[in-house]
PDBQT receptor file of N, H, CA, C and O in Angstrom, charges set to zero:
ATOM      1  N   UNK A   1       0.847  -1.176   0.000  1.00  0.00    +0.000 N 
ATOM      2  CA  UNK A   1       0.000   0.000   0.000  1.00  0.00    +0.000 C 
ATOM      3  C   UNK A   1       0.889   1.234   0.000  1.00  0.00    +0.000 C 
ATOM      4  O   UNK A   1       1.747   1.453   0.855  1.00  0.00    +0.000 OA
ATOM      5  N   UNK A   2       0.567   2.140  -1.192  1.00  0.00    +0.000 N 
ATOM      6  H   UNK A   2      -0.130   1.962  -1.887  1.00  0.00    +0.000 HD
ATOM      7  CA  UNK A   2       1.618   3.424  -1.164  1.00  0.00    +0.000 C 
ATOM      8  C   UNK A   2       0.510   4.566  -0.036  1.00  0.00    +0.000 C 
ATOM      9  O   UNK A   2      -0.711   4.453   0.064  1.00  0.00    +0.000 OA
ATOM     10  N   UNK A   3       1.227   5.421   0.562  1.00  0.00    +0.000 N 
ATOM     11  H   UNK A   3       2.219   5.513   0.481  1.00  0.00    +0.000 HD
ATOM     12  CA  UNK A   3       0.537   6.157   1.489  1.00  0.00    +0.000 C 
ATOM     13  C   UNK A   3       0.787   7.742   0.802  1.00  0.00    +0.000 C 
ATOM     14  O   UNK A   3       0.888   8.794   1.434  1.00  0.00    +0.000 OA
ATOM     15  N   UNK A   4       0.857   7.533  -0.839  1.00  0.00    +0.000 N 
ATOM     16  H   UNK A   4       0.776   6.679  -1.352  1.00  0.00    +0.000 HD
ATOM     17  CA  UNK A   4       0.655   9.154  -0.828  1.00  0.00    +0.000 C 
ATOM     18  C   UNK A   4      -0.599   9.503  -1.544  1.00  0.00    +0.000 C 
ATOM     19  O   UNK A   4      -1.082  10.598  -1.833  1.00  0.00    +0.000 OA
ATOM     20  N   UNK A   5      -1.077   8.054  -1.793  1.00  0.00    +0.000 N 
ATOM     21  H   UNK A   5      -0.685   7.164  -1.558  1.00  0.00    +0.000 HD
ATOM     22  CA  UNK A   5      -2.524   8.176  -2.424  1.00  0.00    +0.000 C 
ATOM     23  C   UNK A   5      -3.682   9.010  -1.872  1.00  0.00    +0.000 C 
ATOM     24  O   UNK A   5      -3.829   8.918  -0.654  1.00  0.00    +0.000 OA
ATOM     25  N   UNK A   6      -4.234   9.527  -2.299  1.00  0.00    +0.000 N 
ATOM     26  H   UNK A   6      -4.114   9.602  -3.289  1.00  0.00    +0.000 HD
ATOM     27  CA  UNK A   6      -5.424  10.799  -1.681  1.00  0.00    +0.000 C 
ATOM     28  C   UNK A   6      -6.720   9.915  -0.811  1.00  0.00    +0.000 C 
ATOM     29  O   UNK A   6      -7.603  10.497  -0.181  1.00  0.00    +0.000 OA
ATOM     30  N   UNK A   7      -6.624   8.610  -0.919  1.00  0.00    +0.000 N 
ATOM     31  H   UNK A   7      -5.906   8.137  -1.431  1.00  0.00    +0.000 HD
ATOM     32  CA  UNK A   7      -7.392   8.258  -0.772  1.00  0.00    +0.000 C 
ATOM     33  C   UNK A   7      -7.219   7.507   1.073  1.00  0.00    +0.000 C 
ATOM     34  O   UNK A   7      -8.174   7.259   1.808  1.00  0.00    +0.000 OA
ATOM     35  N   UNK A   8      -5.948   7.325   1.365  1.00  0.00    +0.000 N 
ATOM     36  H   UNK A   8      -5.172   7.526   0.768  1.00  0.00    +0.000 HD
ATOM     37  CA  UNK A   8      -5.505   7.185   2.659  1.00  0.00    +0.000 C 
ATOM     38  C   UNK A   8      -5.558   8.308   3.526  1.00  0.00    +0.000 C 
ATOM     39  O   UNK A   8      -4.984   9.351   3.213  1.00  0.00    +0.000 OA
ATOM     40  N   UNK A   9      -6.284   8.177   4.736  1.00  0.00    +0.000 N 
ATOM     41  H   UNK A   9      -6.750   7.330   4.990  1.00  0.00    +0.000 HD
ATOM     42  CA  UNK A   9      -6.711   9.089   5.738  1.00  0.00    +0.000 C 
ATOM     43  C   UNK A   9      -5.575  10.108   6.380  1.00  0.00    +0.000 C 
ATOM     44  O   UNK A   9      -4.388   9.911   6.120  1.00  0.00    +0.000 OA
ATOM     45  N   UNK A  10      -5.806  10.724   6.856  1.00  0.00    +0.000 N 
ATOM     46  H   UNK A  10      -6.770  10.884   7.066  1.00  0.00    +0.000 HD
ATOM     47  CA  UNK A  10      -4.020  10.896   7.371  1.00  0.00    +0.000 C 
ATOM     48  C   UNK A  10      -3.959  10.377   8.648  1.00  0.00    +0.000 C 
ATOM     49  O   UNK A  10      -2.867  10.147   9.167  1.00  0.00    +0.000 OA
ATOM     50  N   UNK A  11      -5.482  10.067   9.478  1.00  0.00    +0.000 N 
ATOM     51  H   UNK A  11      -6.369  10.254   9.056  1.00  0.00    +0.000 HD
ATOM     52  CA  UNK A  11      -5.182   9.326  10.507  1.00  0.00    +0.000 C 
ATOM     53  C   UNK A  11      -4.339   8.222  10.811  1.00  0.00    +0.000 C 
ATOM     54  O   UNK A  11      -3.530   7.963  11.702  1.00  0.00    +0.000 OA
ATOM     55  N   UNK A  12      -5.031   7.315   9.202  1.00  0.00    +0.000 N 
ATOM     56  H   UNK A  12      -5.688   7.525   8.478  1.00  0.00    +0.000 HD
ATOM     57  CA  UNK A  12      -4.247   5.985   9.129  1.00  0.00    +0.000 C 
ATOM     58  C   UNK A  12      -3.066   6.415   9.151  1.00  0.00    +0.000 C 
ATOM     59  O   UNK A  12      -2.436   6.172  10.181  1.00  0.00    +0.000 OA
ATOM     60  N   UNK A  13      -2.334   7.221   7.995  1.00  0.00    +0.000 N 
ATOM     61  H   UNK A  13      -2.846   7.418   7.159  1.00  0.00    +0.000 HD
ATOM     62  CA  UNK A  13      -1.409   7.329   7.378  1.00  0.00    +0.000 C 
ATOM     63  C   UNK A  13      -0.317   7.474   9.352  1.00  0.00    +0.000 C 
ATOM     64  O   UNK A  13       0.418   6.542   9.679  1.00  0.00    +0.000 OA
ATOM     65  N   UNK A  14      -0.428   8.284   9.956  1.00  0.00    +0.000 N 
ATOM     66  H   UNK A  14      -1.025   9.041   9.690  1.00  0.00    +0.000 HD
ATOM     67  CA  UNK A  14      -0.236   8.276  10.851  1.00  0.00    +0.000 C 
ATOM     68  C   UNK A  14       0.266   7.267  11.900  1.00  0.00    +0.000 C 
ATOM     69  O   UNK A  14       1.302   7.249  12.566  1.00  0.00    +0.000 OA
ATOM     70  N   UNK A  15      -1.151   6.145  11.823  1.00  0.00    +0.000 N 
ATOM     71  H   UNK A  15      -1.993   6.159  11.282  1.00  0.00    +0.000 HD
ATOM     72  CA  UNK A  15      -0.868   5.106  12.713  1.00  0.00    +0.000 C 
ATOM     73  C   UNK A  15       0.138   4.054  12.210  1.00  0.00    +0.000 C 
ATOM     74  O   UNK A  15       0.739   3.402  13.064  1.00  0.00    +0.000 OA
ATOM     75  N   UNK A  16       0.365   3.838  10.981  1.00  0.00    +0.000 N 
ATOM     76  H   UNK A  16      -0.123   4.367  10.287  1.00  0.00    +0.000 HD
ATOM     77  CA  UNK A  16       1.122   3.191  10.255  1.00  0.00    +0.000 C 
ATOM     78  C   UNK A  16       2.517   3.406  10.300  1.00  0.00    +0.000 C 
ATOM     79  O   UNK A  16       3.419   2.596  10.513  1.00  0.00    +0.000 OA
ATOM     80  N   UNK A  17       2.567   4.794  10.035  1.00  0.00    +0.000 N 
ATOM     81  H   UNK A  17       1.835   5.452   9.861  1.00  0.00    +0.000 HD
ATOM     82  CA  UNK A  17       3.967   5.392  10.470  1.00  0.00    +0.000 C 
ATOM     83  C   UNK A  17       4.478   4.976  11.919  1.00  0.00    +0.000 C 
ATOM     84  O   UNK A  17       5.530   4.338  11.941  1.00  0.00    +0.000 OA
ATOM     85  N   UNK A  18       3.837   5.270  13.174  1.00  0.00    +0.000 N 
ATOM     86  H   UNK A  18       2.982   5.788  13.157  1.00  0.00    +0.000 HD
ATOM     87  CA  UNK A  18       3.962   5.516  14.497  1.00  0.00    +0.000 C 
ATOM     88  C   UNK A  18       4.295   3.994  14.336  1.00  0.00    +0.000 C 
ATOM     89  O   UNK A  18       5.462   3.745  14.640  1.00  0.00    +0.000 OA
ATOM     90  N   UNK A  19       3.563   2.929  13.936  1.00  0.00    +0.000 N 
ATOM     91  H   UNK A  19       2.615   3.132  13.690  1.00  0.00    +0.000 HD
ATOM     92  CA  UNK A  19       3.569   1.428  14.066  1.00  0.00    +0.000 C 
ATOM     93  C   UNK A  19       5.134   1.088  13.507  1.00  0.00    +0.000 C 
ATOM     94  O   UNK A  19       5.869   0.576  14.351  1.00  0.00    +0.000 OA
ATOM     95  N   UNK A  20       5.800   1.361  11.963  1.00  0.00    +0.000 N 
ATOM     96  H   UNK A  20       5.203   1.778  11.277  1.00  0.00    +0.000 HD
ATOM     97  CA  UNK A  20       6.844   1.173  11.810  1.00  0.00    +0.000 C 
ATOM     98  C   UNK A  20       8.178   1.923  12.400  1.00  0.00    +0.000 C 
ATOM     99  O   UNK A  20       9.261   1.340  12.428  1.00  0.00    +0.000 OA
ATOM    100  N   UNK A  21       8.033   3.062  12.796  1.00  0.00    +0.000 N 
ATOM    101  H   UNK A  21       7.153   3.536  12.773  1.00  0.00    +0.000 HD
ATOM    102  CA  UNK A  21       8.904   3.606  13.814  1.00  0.00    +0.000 C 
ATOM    103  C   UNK A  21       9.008   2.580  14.804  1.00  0.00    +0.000 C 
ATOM    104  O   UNK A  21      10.191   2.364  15.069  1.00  0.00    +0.000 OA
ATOM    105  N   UNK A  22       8.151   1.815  15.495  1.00  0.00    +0.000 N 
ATOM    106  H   UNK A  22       7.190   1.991  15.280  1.00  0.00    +0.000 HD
ATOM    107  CA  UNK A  22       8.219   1.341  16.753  1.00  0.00    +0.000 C 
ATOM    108  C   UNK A  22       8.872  -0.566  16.360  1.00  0.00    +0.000 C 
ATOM    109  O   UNK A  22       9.194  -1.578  16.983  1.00  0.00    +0.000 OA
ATOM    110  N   UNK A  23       8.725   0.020  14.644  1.00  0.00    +0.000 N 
ATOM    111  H   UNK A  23       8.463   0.842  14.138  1.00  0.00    +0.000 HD
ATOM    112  CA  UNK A  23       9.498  -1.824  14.507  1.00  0.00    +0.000 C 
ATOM    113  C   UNK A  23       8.280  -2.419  14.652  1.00  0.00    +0.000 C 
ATOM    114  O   UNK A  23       8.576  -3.612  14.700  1.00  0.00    +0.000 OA
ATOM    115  N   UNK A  24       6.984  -2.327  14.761  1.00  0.00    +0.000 N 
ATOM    116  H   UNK A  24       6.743  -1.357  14.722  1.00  0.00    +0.000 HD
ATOM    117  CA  UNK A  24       5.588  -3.446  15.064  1.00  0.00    +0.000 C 
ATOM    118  C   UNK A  24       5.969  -4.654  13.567  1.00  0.00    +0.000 C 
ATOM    119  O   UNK A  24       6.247  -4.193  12.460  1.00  0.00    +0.000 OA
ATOM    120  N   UNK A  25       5.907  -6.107  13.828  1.00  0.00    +0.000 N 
ATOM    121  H   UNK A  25       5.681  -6.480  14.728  1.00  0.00    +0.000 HD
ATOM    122  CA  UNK A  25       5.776  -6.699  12.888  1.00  0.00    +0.000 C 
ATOM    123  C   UNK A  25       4.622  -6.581  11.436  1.00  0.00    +0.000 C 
ATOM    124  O   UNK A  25       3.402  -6.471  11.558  1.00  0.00    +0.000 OA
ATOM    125  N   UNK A  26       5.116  -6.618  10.559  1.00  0.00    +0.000 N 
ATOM    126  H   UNK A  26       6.107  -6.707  10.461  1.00  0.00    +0.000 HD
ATOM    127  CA  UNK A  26       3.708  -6.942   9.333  1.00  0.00    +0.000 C 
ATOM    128  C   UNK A  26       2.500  -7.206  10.092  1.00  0.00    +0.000 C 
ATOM    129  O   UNK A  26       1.622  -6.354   9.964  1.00  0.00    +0.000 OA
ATOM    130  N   UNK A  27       2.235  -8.260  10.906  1.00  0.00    +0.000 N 
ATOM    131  H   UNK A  27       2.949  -8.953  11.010  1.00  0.00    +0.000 HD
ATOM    132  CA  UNK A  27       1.331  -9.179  10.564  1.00  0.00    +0.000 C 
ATOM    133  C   UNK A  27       0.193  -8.142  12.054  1.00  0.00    +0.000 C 
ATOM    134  O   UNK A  27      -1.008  -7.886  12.138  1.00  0.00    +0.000 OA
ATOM    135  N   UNK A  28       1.491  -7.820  13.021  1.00  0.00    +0.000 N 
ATOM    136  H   UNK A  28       2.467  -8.028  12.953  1.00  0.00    +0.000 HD
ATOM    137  CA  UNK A  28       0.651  -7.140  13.845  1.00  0.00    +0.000 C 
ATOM    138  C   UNK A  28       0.266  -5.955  13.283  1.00  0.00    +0.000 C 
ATOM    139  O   UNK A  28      -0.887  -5.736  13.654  1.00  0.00    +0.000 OA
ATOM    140  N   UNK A  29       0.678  -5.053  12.545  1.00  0.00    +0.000 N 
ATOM    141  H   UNK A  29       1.615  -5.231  12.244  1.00  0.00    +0.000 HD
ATOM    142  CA  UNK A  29      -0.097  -3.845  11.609  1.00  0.00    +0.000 C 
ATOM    143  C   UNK A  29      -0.883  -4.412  11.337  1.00  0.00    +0.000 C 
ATOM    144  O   UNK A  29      -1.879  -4.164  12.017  1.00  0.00    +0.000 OA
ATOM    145  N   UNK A  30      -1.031  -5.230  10.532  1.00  0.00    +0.000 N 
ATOM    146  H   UNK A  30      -0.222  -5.432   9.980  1.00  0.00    +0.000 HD
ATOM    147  CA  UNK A  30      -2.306  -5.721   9.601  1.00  0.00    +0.000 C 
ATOM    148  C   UNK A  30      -3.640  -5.976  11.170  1.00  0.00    +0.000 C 
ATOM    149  O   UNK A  30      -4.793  -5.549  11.122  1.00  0.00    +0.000 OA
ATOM    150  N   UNK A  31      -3.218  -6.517  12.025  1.00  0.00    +0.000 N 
ATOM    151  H   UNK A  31      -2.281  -6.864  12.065  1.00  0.00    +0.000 HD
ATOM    152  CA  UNK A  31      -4.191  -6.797  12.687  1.00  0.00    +0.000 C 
ATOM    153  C   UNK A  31      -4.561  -5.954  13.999  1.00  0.00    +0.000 C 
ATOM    154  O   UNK A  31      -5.206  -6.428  14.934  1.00  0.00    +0.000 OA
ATOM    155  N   UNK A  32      -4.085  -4.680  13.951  1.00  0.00    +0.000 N 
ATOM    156  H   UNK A  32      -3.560  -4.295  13.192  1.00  0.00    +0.000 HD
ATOM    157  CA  UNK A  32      -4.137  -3.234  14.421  1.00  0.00    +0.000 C 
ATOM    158  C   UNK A  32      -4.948  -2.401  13.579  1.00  0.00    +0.000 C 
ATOM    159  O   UNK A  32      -5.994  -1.930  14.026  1.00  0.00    +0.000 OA
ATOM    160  N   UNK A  33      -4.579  -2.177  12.432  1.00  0.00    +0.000 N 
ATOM    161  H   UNK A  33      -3.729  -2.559  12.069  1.00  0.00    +0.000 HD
ATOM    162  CA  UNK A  33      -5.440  -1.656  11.036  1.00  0.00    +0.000 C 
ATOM    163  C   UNK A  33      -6.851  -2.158  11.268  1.00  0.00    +0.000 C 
ATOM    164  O   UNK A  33      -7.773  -1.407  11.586  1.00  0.00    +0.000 OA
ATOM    165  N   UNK A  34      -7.004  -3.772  11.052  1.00  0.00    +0.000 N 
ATOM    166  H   UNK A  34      -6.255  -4.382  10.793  1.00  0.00    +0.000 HD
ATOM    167  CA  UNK A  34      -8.512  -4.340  11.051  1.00  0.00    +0.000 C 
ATOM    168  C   UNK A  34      -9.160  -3.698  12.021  1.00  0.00    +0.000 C 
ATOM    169  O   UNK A  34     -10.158  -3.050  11.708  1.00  0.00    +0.000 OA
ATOM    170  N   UNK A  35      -8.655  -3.751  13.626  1.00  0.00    +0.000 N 
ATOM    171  H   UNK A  35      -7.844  -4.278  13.880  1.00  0.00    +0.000 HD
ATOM    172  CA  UNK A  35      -9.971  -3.441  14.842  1.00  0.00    +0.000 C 
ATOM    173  C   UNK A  35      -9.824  -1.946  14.617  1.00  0.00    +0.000 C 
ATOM    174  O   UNK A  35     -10.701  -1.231  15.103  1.00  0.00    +0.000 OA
ATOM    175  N   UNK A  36      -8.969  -1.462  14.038  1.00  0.00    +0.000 N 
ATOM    176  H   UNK A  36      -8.257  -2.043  13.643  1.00  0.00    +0.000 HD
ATOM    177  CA  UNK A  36      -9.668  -0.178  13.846  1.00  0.00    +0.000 C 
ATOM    178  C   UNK A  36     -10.597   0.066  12.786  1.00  0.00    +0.000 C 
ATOM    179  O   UNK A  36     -11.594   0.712  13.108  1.00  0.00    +0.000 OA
ATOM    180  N   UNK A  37     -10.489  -0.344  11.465  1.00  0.00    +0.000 N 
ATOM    181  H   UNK A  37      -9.679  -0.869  11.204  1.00  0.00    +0.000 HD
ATOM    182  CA  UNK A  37     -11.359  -0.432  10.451  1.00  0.00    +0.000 C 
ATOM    183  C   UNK A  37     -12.770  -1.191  11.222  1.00  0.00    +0.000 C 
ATOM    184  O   UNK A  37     -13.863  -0.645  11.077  1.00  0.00    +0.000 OA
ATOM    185  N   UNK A  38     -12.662  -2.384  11.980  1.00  0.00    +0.000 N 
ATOM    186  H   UNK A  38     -11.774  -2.828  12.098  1.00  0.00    +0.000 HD
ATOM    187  CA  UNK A  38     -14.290  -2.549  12.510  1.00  0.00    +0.000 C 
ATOM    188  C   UNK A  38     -14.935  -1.560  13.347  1.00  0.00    +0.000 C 
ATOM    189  O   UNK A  38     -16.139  -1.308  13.408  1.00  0.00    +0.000 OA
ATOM    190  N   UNK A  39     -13.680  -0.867  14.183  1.00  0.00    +0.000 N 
ATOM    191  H   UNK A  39     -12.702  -1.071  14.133  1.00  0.00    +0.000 HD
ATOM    192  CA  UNK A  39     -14.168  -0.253  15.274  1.00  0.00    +0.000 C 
ATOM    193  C   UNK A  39     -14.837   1.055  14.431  1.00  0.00    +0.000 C 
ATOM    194  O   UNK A  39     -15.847   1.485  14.989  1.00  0.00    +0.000 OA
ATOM    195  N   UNK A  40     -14.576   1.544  13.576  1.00  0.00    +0.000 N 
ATOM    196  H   UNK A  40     -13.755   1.195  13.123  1.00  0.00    +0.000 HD
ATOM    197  CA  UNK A  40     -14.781   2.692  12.810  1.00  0.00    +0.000 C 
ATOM    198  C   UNK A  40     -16.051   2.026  11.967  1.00  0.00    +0.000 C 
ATOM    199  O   UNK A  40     -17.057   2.734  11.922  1.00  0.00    +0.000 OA
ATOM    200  N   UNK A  41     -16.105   0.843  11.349  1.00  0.00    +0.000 N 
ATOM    201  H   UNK A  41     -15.287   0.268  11.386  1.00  0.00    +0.000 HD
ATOM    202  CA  UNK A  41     -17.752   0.672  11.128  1.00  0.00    +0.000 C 
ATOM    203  C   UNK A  41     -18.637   0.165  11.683  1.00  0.00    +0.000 C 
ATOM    204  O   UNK A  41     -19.711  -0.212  11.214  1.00  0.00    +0.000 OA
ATOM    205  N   UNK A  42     -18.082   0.092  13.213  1.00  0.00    +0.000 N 
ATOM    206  H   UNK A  42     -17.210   0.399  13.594  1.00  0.00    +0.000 HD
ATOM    207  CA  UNK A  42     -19.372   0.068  14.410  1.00  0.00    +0.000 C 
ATOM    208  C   UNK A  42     -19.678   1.214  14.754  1.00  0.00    +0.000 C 
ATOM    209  O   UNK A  42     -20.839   1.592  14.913  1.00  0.00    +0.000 OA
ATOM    210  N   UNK A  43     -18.444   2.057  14.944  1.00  0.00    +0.000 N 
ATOM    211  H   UNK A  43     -17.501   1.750  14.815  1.00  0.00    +0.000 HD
ATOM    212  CA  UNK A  43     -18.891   3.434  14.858  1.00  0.00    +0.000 C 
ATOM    213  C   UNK A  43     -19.950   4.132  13.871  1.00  0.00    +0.000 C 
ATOM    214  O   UNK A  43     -20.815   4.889  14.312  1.00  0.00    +0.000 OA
ATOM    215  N   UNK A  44     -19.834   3.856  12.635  1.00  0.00    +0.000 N 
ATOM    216  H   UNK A  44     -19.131   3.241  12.277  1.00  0.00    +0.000 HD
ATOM    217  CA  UNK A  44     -20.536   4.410  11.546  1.00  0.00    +0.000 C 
ATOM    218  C   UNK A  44     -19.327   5.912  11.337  1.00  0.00    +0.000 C 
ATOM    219  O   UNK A  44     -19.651   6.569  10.348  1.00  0.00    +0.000 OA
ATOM    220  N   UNK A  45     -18.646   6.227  11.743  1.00  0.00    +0.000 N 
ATOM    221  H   UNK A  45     -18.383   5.693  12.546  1.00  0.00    +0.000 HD
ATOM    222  CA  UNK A  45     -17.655   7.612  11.340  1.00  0.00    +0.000 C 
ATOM    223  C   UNK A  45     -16.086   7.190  12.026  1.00  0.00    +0.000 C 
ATOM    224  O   UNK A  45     -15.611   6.254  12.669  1.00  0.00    +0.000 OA
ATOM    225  N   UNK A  46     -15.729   8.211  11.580  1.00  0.00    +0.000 N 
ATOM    226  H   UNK A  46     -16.115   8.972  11.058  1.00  0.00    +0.000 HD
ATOM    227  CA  UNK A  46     -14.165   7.931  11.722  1.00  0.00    +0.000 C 
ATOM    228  C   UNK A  46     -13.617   7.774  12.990  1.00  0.00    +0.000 C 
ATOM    229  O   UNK A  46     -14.283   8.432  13.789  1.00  0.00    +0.000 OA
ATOM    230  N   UNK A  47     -12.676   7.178  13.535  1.00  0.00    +0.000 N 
ATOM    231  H   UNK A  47     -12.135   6.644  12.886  1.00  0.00    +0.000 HD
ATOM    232  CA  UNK A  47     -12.583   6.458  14.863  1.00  0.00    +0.000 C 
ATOM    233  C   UNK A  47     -11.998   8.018  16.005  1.00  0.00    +0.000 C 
ATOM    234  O   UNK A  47     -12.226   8.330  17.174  1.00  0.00    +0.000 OA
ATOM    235  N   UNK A  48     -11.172   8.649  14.863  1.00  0.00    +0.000 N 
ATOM    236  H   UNK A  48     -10.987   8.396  13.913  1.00  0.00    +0.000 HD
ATOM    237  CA  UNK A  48     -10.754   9.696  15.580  1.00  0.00    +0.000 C 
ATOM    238  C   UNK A  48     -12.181  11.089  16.558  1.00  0.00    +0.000 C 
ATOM    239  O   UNK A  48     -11.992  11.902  17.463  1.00  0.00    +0.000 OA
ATOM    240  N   UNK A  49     -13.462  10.720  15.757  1.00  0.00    +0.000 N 
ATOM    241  H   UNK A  49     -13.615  10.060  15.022  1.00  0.00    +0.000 HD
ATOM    242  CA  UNK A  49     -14.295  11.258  16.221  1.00  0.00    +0.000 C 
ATOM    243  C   UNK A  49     -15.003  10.907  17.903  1.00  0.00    +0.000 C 
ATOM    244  O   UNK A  49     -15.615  11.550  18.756  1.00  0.00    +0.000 OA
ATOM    245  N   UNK A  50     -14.442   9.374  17.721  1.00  0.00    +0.000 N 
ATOM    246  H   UNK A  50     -13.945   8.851  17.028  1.00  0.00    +0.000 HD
ATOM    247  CA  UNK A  50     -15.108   8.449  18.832  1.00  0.00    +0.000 C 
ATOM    248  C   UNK A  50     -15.010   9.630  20.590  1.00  0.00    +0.000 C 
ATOM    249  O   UNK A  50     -14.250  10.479  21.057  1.00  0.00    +0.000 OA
ATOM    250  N   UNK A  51     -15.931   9.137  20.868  1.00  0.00    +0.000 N 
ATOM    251  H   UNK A  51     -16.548   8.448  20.488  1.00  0.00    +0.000 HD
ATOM    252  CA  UNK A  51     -16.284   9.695  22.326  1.00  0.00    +0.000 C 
ATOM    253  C   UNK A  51     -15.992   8.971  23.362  1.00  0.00    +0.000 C 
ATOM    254  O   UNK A  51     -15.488   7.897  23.034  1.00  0.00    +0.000 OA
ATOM    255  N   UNK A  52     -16.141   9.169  24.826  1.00  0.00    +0.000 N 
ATOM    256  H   UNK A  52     -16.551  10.041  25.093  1.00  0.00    +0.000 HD
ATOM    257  CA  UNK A  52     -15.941   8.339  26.191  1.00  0.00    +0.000 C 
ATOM    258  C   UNK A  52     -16.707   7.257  26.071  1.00  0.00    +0.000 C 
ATOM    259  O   UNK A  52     -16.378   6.071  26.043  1.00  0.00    +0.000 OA
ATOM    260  N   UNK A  53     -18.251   7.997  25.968  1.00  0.00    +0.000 N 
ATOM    261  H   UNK A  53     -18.518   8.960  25.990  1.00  0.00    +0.000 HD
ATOM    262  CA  UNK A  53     -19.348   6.764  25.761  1.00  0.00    +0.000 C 
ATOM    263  C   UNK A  53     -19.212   6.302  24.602  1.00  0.00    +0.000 C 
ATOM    264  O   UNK A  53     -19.604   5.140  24.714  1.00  0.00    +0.000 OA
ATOM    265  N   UNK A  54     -18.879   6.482  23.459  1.00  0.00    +0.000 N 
ATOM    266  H   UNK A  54     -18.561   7.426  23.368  1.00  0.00    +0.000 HD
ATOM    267  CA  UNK A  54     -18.085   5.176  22.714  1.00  0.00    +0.000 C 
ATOM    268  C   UNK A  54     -18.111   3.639  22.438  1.00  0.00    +0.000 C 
ATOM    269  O   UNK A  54     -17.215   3.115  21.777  1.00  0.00    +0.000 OA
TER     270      UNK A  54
């Protein structure tokens, strides 16, 4: 996945970065990415919006 595409959030773009700075393996990105992608369509909006009650 290239991250200068318009179509990547900058949130993601963000967490991805922060994740390879820290050395996180492939496989754990990939499965960091997902619960946020579900958590964001249980949400119905973007995760960064999320609240306490949440």
């Amino acid at each position: 996945m290239t991250f200068s595409d318009p179509g990547v959030s900058p949130l993601r773009r963000r967490m991805v970065d922060d994740m390879r700075m820290r050395k996180f393996a492939p496989k754990t990105q990939s499965t960091y990415l997902r619960a946020v992608r579900e958590f964001a369509r249980f949400l119905g909006r973007s995760p960064d919006t999320a609240t306490v009650e949440d």
